[in-house]
C-alpha positions in Angstrom: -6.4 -13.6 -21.6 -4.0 -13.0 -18.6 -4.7 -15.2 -15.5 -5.7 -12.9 -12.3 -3.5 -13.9 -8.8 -6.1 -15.0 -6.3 -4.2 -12.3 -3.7 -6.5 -12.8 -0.6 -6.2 -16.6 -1.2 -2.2 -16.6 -1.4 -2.8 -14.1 1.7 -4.7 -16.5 3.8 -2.7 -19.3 2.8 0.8 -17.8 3.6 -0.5 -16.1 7.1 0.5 -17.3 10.1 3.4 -19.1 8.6 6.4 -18.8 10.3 7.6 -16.6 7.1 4.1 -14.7 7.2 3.1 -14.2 10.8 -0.7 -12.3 10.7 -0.1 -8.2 12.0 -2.0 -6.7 14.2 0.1 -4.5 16.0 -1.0 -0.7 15.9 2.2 1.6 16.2 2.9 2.7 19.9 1.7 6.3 20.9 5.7 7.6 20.5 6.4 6.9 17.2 5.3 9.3 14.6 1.7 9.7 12.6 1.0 10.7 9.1 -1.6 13.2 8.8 -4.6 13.0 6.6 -3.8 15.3 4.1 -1.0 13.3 2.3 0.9 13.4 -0.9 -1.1 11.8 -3.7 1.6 11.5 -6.2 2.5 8.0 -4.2 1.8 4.7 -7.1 -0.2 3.1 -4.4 -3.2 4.4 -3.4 -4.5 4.1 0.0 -8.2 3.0 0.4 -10.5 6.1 1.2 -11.8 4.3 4.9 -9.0 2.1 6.0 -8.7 1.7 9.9 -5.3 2.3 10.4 -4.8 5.5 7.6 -4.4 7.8 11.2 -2.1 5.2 12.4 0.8 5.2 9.4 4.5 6.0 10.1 6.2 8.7 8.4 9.2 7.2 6.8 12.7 9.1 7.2 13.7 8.6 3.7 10.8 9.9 2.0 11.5 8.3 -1.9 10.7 5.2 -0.5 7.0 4.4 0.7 6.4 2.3 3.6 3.6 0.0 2.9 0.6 0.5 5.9 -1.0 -2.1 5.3 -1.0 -6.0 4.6 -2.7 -4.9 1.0 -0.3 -2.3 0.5 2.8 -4.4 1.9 1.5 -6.9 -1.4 1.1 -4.1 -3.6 4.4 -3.1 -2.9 6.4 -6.8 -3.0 4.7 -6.8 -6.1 6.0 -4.1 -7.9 9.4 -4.8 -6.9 9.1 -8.1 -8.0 7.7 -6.8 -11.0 10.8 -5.2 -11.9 13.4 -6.9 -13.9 16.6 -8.2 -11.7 19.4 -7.7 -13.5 22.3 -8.2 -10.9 23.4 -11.5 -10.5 23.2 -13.4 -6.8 24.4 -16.4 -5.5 22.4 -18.4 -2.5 23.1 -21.4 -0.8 20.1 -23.7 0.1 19.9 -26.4 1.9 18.2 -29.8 0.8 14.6 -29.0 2.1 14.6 -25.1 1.2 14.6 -26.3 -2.8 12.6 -28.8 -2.4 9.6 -26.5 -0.7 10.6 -24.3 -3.8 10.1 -26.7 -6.0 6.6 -27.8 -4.3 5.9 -24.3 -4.7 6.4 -23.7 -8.4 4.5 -27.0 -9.2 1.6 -26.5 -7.4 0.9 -22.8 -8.8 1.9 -24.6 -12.2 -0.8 -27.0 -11.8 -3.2 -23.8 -11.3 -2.2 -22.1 -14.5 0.2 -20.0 -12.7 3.9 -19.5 -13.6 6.6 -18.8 -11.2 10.2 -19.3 -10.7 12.2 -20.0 -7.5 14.2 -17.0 -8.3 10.6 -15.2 -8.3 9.8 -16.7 -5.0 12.9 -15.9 -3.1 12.6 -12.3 -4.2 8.8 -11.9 -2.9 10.3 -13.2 0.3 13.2 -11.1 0.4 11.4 -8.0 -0.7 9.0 -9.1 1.9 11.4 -8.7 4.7 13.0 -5.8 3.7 9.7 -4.3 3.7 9.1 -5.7 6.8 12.4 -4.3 8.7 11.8 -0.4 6.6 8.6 -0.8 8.4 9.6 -1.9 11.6 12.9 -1.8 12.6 13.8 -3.7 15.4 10.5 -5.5 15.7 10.5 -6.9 12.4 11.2 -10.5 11.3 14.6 -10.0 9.9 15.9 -8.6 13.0 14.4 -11.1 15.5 15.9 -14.0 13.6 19.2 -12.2 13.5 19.7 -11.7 16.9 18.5 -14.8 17.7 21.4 -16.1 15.6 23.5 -14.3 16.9 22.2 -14.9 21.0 
């Protein structure tokens, strides 16, 4: 029997972290809306009444879906992560970055849960690279950027 991830407790856990900061931002009036009558060929599946399905950004490169939502932004971390990486990368951490890794990794192991700091540095960096394809200049990515680079 495969273990089910708890995804609204990871969620709940991990929001408002400085990695994970809760959304609530609705896009402004000049930026472009999806209409109702949208391609269903998409892997993810939008949920029939969702508030914000009026609100969604059309994204310029069209073979890659923007999440809309937190769900879908999981959903789509997900299925990256899902997918084996097969180029090699080379990070440097500091002292206190593995350690929280390794903090991690034992206390999903001591749920049943396995998971790799690889795995856990990919979520995050699939994370923000959702996070800057969704929004731009606003996002995470680009706020700490330019604010190490001020």
């Amino acid at each position: 029997m495969k273990k089910q991830l708890n995804t609204d407790a990871i969620t709940n856990e991990l929001e408002g972290s400085v990695f994970f900061p809760s959304r609530t931002k609705k896009p402004s009036s000049h930026e472009p809306v999806e209409q109702k009558d949208r391609d269903t060929t998409h892997d993810t599946a939008i949920p029939r009444y969702h508030e914000s399905i009026h609100d969604t950004t059309i994204p310029r490169n069209h073979d890659t879906a923007i999440p809309v939502s937190e769900e879908d932004m999981i959903e789509a971390v997900r299925k990256a992560v899902k997918q084996i990486g097969k180029e090699p990368a080379t990070q440097r951490l500091t002292l206190e970055e593995k350690n929280a890794l390794r903090a991690i990794e034992f206390t999903y192991a001591q749920q049943g849960i396995m998971t790799s700091g690889n795995e856990i540095i990919r979520i995050g960096m699939n994370y923000l690279l959702k996070d800057y394809q969704k929004h731009g200049e606003q996002s995470i990515l680009a706020k700490v950027l330019y604010r190490l680079n001020s």
